[in-house]
N, C-alpha and C positions, 0 to 999 in steps of 0.2 A: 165170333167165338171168344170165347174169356183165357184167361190166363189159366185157368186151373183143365180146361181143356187142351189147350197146346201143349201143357207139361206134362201131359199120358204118351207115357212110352211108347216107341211103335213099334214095339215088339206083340203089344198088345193088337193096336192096332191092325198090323199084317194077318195074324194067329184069327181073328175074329170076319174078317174078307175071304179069308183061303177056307174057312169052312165053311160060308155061304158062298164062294164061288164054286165048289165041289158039286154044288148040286144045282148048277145050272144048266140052261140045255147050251150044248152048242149050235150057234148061228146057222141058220141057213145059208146056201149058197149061190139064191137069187130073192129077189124082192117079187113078190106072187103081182100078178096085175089083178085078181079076182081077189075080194074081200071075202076072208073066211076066218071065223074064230080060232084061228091057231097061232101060236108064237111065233109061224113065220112070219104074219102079217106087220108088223112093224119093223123087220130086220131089214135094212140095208146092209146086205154082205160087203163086208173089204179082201179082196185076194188075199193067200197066202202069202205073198211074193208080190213086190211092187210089178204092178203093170206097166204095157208098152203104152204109150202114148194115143192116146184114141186119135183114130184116123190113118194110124201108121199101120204100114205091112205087116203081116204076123210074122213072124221067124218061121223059116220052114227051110225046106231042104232047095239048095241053089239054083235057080232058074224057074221056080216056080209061077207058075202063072196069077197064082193070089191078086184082087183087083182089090187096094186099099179103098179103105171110105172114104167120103168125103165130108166134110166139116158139118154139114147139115145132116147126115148118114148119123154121122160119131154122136153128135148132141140127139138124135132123134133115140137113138139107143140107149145114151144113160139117162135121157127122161124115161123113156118103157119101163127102163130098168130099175129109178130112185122114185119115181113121184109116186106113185100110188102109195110107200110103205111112207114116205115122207109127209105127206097130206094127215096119214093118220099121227106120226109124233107129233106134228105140229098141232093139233086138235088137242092131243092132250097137254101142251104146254100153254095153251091159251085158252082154251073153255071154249072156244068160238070157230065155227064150221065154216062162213065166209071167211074169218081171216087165217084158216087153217089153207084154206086154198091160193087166200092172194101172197101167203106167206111164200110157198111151192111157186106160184108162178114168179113172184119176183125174184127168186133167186134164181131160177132158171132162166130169168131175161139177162140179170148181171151174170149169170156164165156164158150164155152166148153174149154178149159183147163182150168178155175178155177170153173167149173159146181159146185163143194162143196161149193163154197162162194158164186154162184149165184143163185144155190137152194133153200139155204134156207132166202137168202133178202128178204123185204119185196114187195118190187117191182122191178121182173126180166127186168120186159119189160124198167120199165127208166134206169136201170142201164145198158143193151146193149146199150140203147138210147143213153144216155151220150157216150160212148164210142164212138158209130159212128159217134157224133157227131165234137167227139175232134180231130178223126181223118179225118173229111171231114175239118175241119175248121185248119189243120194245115200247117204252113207257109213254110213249108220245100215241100211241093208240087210245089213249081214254080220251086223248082230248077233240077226238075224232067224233062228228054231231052220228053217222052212226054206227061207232063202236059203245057210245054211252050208254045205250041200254040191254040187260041181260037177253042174250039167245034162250029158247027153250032147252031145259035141261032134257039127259038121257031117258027115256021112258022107263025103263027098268031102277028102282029102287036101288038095288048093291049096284048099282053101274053110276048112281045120280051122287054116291055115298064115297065112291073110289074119285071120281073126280071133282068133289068138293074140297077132299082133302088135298088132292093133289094141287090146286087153286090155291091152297092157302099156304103152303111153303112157299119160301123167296124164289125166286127164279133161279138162281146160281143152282139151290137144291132142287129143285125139280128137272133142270135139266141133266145136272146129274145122275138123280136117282132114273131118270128115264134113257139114256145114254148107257149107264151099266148095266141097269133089272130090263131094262125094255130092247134096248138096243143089241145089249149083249158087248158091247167093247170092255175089255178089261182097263182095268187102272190105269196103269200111262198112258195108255192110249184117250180116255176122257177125261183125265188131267191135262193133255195137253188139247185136244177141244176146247175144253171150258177156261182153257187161257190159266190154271193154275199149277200149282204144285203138286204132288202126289199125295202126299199127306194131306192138304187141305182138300181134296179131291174125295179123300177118304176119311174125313171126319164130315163132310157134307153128305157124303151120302149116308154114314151111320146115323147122322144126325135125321137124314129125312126118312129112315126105315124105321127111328125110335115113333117119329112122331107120325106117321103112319099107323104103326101097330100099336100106337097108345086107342088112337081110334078104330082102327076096325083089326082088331088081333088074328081074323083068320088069315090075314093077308102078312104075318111074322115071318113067314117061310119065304123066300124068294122065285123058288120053283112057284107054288101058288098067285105070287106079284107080276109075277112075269107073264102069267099065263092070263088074267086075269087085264094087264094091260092092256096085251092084245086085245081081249073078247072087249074091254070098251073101246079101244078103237074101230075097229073092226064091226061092229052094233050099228055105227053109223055110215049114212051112205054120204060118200066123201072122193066127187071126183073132179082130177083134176082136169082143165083143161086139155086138147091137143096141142102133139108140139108143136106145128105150124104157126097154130095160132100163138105161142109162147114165142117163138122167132121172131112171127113178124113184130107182134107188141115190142120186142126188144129192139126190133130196128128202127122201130118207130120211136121210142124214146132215145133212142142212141140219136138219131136226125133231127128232132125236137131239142135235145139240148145240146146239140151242135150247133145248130142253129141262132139257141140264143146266145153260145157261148161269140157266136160271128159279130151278133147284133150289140150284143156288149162291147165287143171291142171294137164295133165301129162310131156306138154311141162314146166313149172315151175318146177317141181318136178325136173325132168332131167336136168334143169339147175342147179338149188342147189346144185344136187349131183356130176355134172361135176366140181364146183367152187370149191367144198368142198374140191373134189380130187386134184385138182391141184393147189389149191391157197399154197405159201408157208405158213410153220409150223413156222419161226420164221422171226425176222424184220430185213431185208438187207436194209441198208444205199444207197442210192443212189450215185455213183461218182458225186463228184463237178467238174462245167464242168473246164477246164483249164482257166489261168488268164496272162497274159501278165507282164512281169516283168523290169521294167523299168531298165534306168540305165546300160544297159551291149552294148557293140558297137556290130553291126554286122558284122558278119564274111565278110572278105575281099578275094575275089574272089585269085584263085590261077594266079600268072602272068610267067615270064620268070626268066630263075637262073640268078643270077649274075654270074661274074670269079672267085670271091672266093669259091661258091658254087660248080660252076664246077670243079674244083680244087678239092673239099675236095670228092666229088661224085668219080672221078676217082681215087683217093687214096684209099677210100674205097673200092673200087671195085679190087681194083689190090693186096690187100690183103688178105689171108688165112681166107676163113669165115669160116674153122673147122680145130678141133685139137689143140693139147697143145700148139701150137703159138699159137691161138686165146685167151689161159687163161693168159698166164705168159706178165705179163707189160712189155714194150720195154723202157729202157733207154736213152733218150733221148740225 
């Protein structure tokens, strides 16, 4: 955003939100399992009121017999209850129908392996949310052999036209604009989702409704945006896995990198103790390499005797090389 955008008022701001939020619908109060062109179909409801803990007792009158769920219970319920509207956001955050679904399953495998921390949050369903979302929306997918090439688009025309544009906003805005017009959370609430501010929260989203309605104008209205969301997600048949099989995957990666996290540290351990054993116990000097020593002639090739040489060779030679003539001096 530029400078001459942060220094708008938000007064402004607010005043131009509250009168497109006025004419939203309000949220649904469950996530449908059946795909049907209506605005429920992307809603993931949040309670009014922080929820108990999935898995725990409900509150009820003292001595009641209520039989708590159990941890595979608790997660097999807010999968029912998130993944199908979830499967369709994540479609439209990425263009892509496989990774709309691996997006859903992976975050549901990372909530069951930290089920203890997503038990008891206050809101289960946005916190998978978020997760599927960071992982449909990340960049390391193109370099994926096959995420490289385009999926077939929407068959319908206005449906091939609404998510081309929505393609072409940054992420930051498209998850926004789908979060507030799709989702239905209001303001603070998808500011703090989208990890920002309030203000910047709401100049992303102005900014991705400008450039929206520069291209397709019947969609200016948000009641129309909203509606319209849906009907493209919802167009597609988009399902997810069972949860069982989301479990086990999760368990199976949670034991998969338990695994190597053992294997690593026993491959380190085993190094150490290799290094330990064989590094020397005290400090040997390294030889300095040899040096050139100026100054001395090089030796001169052997060549032919002279006569005196031969002379003194055959003298020596015709003389007693043992025996007490070879010790006692000859007088010359």
């Amino acid at each position: 955003m530029t400078n001459t955008q942060e220094a708008t008022p938000r007064r402004q701001v607010t005043v131009r939100l509250t009168k497109a939020r006025r004419t939203k619908p309000l949220p649904t109060t469950a996530c449908p399992t059946t795909a049907s062109p209506t605005a429920a179909s992307l809603t993931t409801a949040s309670p009014t009121k922080s929820p108990e803990p999935l898995g725990a007792e409900p509150a009820g009158e003292p001595g009641s017999s209520a039989t708590p769920l159990t941890p595979a219970q608790a997660f097999d319920a807010l999968y029912a209850f998130c993944a199908p509207a979830l499967v369709r956001q994540a479609y439209l955050l990425s263009g892509r129908r496989e990774l709309a679904r691996e997006s859903v399953e992976q975050a549901f495998q990372l909530a069951w392996q930290r089920w203890p921390e997503v038990a008891v949050d206050p809101d289960p369903a946005g916190w998978v949310r978020a997760a599927a979302y960071e992982y449909a929306l990340s960049p390391w997918h193109r370099f994926r052999p096959r995420y490289r090439h385009a999926e077939p688009p929407p068959a319908e025309a206005p449906d091939r036209a609404l998510l081309d544009v929505l393609l072409t906003l940054p992420a930051p805005y498209r998850r926004t604009l789908l979060l507030y017009d799709g989702v239905g959370l209001d303001l603070p609430e998808t500011a703090a989702e989208t990890e920002a501010s309030t203000p910047a929260a709401a100049y992303r989203l102005l900014h991705a409704r400008e450039a929206l309605a520069a291209r397709l104008p019947e969609l200016a209205s948000p009641l129309v945006l909203h509606r319209r969301l849906a009907e493209v997600a919802s167009a597609e048949r988009l399902r997810a896995p069972e949860p069982p099989t989301v479990r086990l995957g999760g368990e199976r990666r949670a034991r998969f990198w338990t695994g190597a996290a053992i294997a690593f540290t026993i491959a380190i351990i085993g190094a150490t103790a290799l290094t330990a054993r064989t590094a020397p116990t005290r400090y040997e000097p390294p030889v300095p390499p040899g040096e050139t020593v100026q100054g001395i002639p090089p030796r001169a090739a052997q060549g032919t005797l002279s006569d005196a040489q031969l002379k003194l060779r055959a003298k020596l030679r015709s003389e007693t090389q043992s025996g007490p003539d070879r010790l006692l001096p000859r007088a010359e």
